[in-house]
Steps between C-alpha positions, in 0.01 A plus 500: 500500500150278531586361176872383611352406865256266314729386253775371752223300722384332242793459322657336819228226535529403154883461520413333804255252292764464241755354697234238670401384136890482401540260784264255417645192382294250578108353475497529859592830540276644151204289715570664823526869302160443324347378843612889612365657178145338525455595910631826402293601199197311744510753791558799222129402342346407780217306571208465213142488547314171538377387157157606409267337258598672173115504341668479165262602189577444134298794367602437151727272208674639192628265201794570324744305294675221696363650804198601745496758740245515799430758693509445878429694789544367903568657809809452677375664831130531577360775249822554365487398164800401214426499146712232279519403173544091484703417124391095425669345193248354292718202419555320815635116567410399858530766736688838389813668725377825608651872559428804780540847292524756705496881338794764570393901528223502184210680536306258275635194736451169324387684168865683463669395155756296662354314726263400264727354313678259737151395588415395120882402466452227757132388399651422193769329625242248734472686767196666771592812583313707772600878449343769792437826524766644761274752787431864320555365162272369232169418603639544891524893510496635869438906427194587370506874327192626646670445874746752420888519374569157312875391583736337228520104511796487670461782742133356528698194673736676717166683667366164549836346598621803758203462687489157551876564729290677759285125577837353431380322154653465171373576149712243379334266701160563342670488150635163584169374677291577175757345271508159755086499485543526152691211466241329719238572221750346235617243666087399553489456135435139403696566183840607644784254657551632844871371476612720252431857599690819357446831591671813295459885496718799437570773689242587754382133404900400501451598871199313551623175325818531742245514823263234378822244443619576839197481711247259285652063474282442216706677247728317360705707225511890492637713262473886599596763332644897537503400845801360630763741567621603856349714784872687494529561107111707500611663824849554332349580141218756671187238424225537755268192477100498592373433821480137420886413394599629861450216730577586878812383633597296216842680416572529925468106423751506300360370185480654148251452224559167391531336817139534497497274199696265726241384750447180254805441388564321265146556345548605114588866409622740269569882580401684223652877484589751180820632407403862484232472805500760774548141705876505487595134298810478693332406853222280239744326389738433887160421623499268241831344567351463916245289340662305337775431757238445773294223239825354435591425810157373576547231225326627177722706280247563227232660710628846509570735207525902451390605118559972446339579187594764269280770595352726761287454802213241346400159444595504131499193264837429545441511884176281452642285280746404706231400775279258261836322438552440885149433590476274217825320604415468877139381368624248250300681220696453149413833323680817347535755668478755226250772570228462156117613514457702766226733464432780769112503630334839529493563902079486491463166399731371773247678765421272781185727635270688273638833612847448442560486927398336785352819671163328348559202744527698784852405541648621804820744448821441680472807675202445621635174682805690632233788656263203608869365700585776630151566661504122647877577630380817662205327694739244622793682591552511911613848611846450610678661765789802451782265513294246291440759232901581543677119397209439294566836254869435556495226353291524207681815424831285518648744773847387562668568848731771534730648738775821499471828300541514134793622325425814324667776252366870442496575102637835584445581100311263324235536763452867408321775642182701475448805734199564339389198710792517781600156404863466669681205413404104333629212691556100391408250747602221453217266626661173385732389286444649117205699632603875594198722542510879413387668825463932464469738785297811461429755768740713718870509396701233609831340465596365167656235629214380733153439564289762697488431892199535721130367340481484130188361309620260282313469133371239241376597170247359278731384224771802557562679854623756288245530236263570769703744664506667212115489342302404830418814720436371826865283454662792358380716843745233722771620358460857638428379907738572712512108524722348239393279235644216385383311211557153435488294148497173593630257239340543139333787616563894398887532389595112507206422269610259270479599111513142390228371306422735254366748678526763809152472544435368867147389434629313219291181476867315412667765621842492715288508830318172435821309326660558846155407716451228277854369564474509864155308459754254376783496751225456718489843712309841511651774281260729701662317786861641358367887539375474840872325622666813290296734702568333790902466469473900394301534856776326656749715310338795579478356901892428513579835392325805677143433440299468840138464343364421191124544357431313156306672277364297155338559172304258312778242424711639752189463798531127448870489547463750799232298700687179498800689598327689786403124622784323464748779623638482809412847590129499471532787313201744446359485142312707258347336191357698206306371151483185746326139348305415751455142466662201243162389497434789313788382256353163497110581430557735240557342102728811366759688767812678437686432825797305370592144644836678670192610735344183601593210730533176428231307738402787683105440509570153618591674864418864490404792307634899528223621716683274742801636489331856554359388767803330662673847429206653736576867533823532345313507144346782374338416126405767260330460145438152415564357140290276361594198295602706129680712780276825508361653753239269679130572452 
C-alpha cells in the first residue's frame, strides 16, 4: 500500500515533467526551463558557508611514470580537514586542463582500484586531476572503534545525514561544499587552465559530479557515471539511496536527476551508466535523450552524449574510456583513448597524514558540528506561544487541512479474532486517498459492524500496535479494561509495513521505512508528518461515529506520532506517552542512534524542541520510561 502510495506521487510528477520537456520547442522556452531547474535545485541545497581560507599543505610527492602525485591536505571548514591526491602530468606544454575526482561508496576513498585509475588515465592523457577523500572514507573516517559500535560506510552517512534534518541541513550539501573547496585548491594551481575544468566520478561520486555541475560555474564539462537514472525507476526498482542522493524538495519541484545536470546548459557532458547496473539504463539513457534535446535547442548539438557500458554497477574501462575520449575532445587534446599502463598504488603510499586519517589533525567530525548547531539553535530559540507552537509543527509536519469523517469498512474476516486478547473486529480507514489504516478494537464486546461508543483509549505502537499487544505487558493489560482498545497502525507501521527492499526488518538501515521517509524528504513533506494526519483522520473517524472521548496512548515510535496528534487534534485529547524521547537534541548530540528518520522532523530545532510540546500539552501528558538515543531505557 506505502509502496503503491509512493509510487503514484512520484510517478505523477514525473509524467508531469515529461510532458513540460515534450513541449519545448524552442531556445526560448529550453532557456526559460533551465532558469526553473537552477532556482529549483538552488533552494533544495541551500545556502553554503562563506569560504574559509583552505590552509592547504603538500605533505608529500610521489614519481611515477608519466606522472606525479602530491599529497594534499586543506580544510574546507575551519578544522575540518579533506585529504586529496593531486595527479600532474610530467609532460606539460603551457598550462595543463585539469579534473575534480570525486570517490563513490569505497572505503579506501581515493586509493580504491578504480578511481585510481581514471586519475592515472587522465595524467597520462595531459591532464591535473584532484581526487578527495569523500567524509568517513579513506583517510576521513568519522567512527573511531574505541567509542563504541562502528557503523558501515554507508549507514555511517545516513547517521550523519538523518540528523542533520532536525537543524534543517543537508549532507549533500557538505559533500558538495568539500568537492567546490576542492576545486578551489585546483583551480589555485599555477599549472592548470582554469577554462577547461572536468569533473567525473561514479556512483556515490556519479552523484557528486552531478551536484558539483549544477551548483559550481567553473566546471565546464562533466561526465558522471552510475548516477543518472530517475528518482521514480529506484523508488519503482526498490533502490534506497544514502542520505546524500536525497535532496529536500527536489522531486515536489518537479525535476529528475538530470535536470540537475541542466543548471549550465549547454556546458559539456556525457552520462555514463552500465547495461547490467542496478541503475536501470533505460531512464540513463531518456535522461540522455532530455539532454540532448535541451542542448540542442540551446544551439550546440555536440555537447551532450549518453555512453552504457557492458557491465555492472562500476566505472570500468570501457566506461572510463569513454570519458578520456570526451574530455579530450571538449579539451582539444589529440590522444587515444585506449586504457594502457595503468598500475594500481598500494593504499599506504597514497596516505595524506602519517596515520592514515585526519583524527591526528584534530579534524572536527560532522557530528560534532551538527551537536555544536543544535546547541546554538537551542540558546536562540524564543519560547513560542500554544498557537505558535500549533502552525509552526503543522507545518513542518506538512499537516494538510481536513474536514468530514472518513469512509471506512470492517474486515469482518480478514481482520480476525483473538479472545485470548478480546480483540473484536479490524477496521480500514481510509485517511486519504491510497492510504487505508488498519484500526483493531479490543475490550468489551461490541458490534462487528462498528466502533465501540462511549471513551475508548486509542493506541500507537512502537513499530506494530499489535506486536506490542501481544509481547508488551503493560499494552497487553489495555486490552482487558473495561475500556476498549483500539489500536492504530498508521501507514508503514505494524500490518501495512512494507516488505520492499529486501527485507522486513524495520530498523533496516535501507530498509522499506527509510525508502519511504527518504522519498518524502524528496517530495518535500514529513513522512512522520503522514502518521500523525492518519491518527488524526482515525480520531475523526472514531468522533463521527459513537466515540465521545478519546485518550492517546504511545509507545516509542508510536509516542511521537501520539504527541503531535494530541496537539494538533481538535479535541485536546488527554495523552499518555511511554518509552518517550525526550528531546531531538538528544537525537542530534549523540554520533550513533537507532531512532529511524520516519521519527524526526525536518527543521524542527530551528523553532522548537519536544520538551515544548510536553509542556504545551501541560497536564494532559503523563510520560513513563524514557528511551534514550539506541532506544533503551534511559539512564
Amino acid at each position: 500500500m506505502v509502496h503503491d502510495y509512493y509510487e503514484k506521487r512520484v510517478r505523477d510528477i514525473i509524467s508531469e515533467r515529461r510532458e513540460r520537456i515534450d513541449k519545448l520547442k524552442t531556445r526560448k522556452d529550453a532557456l526559460a526551463y533551465v532558469k526553473k531547474v537552477k532556482t529549483a535545485v538552488e533552494k533544495s541545497f541551500g545556502l553554503f558557508p562563506k569560504k574559509t581560507p583552505l590552509k592547504a599543505v603538500v605533505t608529500g610527492k610521489n614519481e611515477y611514470n608519466g606522472y606525479s602525485i602530491e599529497k594534499v591536505i586543506f580544510e574546507s571548514r575551519p578544522d575540518f580537514y579533506v585529504t586529496g591526491n593531486l595527479y600532474m602530468p610530467k609532460v606539460k606544454k603551457g598550462k595543463v586542463p585539469c579534473v575534480l575526482g570525486l570517490c563513490g561508496h569505497s572505503n579506501e576513498g581515493k586509493a580504491c582500484d578504480a578511481y585510481q585509475s581514471f586519475c592515472q588515465g587522465l595524467a597520462l592523457r595531459g591532464f591535473a586531476v584532484f581526487i578527495i577523500d569523500p567524509i568517513s572514507q579513506g583517510e576521513r573516517k568519522q567512527f573511531y572503534p574505541e567509542e563504541g559500535e562502528v557503523p558501515g560506510l554507508c549507514a555511517g552517512h545516513n547517521l550523519m545525514g538523518n540528523q542533520m534534518a532536525l537543524i534543517d541541513d543537508f549532507f549533500g550539501s557538505w559533500r558538495v561544499w568539500d568537492g567546490i573547496r576542492g576545486l578551489d585548491y585546483l583551480l589555485s594551481r599555477p599549472e592548470v587552465d582554469t577554462s577547461r575544468v572536468g569533473v567525473t566520478g561514479n556512483s556515490g561520486g556519479g552523484t557528486l559530479s552531478t551536484y558539483v555541475t549544477a551548483l559550481d560555474p567553473r566546471v565546464t564539462m562533466a561526465a558522471p557515471s552510475c548516477f543518472i537514472c530517475s528518482y521514480l525507476a529506484n523508488l519503482e526498482n526498490e533502490l534506497p539511496s544514502d542520505a546524500e542522493q536525497n535532496p529536500p524538495g527536489i522531486i515536489a519541484a518537479g525535476l529528475d536527476q538530470v535536470d540537475l545536470l541542466l543548471c549550465y546548459a549547454p556546458r559539456p557532458t556525457l552520462i555514463l551508466g552500465q547495461h547490467d547496473d542496478f541503475f536501470d539504463a533505460r531512464f540513463t539513457r531518456q535522461s540522455g535523450a532530455d539532454l540532448k534535446k535541451i542542448h540542442t535547442l540551446l544551439g550546440s548539438k555536440n555537447t551532450a552524449d549518453v555512453f552504457i557500458g557492458p557491465r555492472g554497477h562500476g566505472y570500468f574501462q570501457e566506461n572510463r574510456e569513454a570519458m578520456y575520449a570526451w574530455f579530450m575532445k571538449h579539451a582539444g587534446i589529440k590522444a587515444s583513448s585506449k586504457e594502457t599502463d595503468i598500475a594500481v598504488i598500494e593504499e599506504q603510499k597514497l596516505h595524506v597524514t602519517s596515520s592514515g586519517g585526519v583524527r591526528e589533525k584534530k579534524s572536527k567530525r560532522v557530528f560534532e558540528i551538527t551537536a555544536e548547531r543544535a546547541g546554538s539553535l537551542s540558546g536562540k530559540n524564543k519560547a513560542l506561544s500554544t498557537e505558535k507552537l500549533k502552525k509552526t509543527a503543522e507545518a513542518l509536519l506538512s499537516i494538510s487541512k481536513s474536514s468530514g469523517v472518513p469512509h471506512y469498512k470492517a474486515l469482518r474476516w480478514a481482520g480476525g479474532t483473538d479472545e485470548s486478547l478480546n480483540k473484536r473486529v479490524t477496521f480500514a480507514v481510509e485517511t486519504e486517498n491510497g492510504i487505508q489504516v488498519a484500526v483493531s478494537t479490543y475490550g468489551p464486546q461490541s458490534l462487528s459492524m462498528h466502533f465501540p461508543a462511549g471513551k475508548v483509549n486509542l493506541y500507537v505502537g512502537n513499530t506494530s500496535s499489535y506486536d506490542d499487544i501481544h509481547s508488551i505487558k503493560e499494552i497487553n493489560e489495555m486490552t482487558k479494561n473495561k475500556i476498549p482498545l483500539v489500536a492504530v497502525e498508521p501507514r508503514g507501521l505494524g500490518q501495512s509495513l512494507s516488505t520492499t527492499c529486501g527485507s522486513t526488518e524495520f530498523f533496516e538501515p535501507y530498509g522499506a521505512d527509510y525508502l519511504y521517509a527518504s522519498t518524502a524528504e524528496m517530495l518535500g513533506e514529513s513522512y512522520l508528518g503522514r502518521r500523525v494526519y492518519d491518527v488524526m483522520r482515525v480520531m475523526d473517524c472514531l468522533k463521527g461515529n459513537g466515540v465521545e472521548d478519546i485518550e492517546l496512548i504511545g509507545r516509542g515510535l508510536g509516542s511521537i506520532i501520539v504527541v503531535f496528534a494530541a496537539l494538533l487534534h481538535k479535541s485536546g485529547p488527554q495523552v499518555k506517552i511511554i518509552n518517550y524521547l525526550p528531546s531531538y537534541r538528544l537525537i542530534a548530540e549523540s554520533p550513533v542512534y537507532k531512532w529511524p528518520l520516519s521519527s524526526l522532523l525536518r527543521g524542527v530545532l530551528k523553532h522548537f524542541d519536544l520538551p515544548d510540546v510536553y509542556k504545551a500539552l501541560g497536564r494532559k501528558l503523563t510520560k513513563e520510561n524514557p528511551w534514550g538515543p539506541d532506544m533503551q531505557l534511559l539512564k
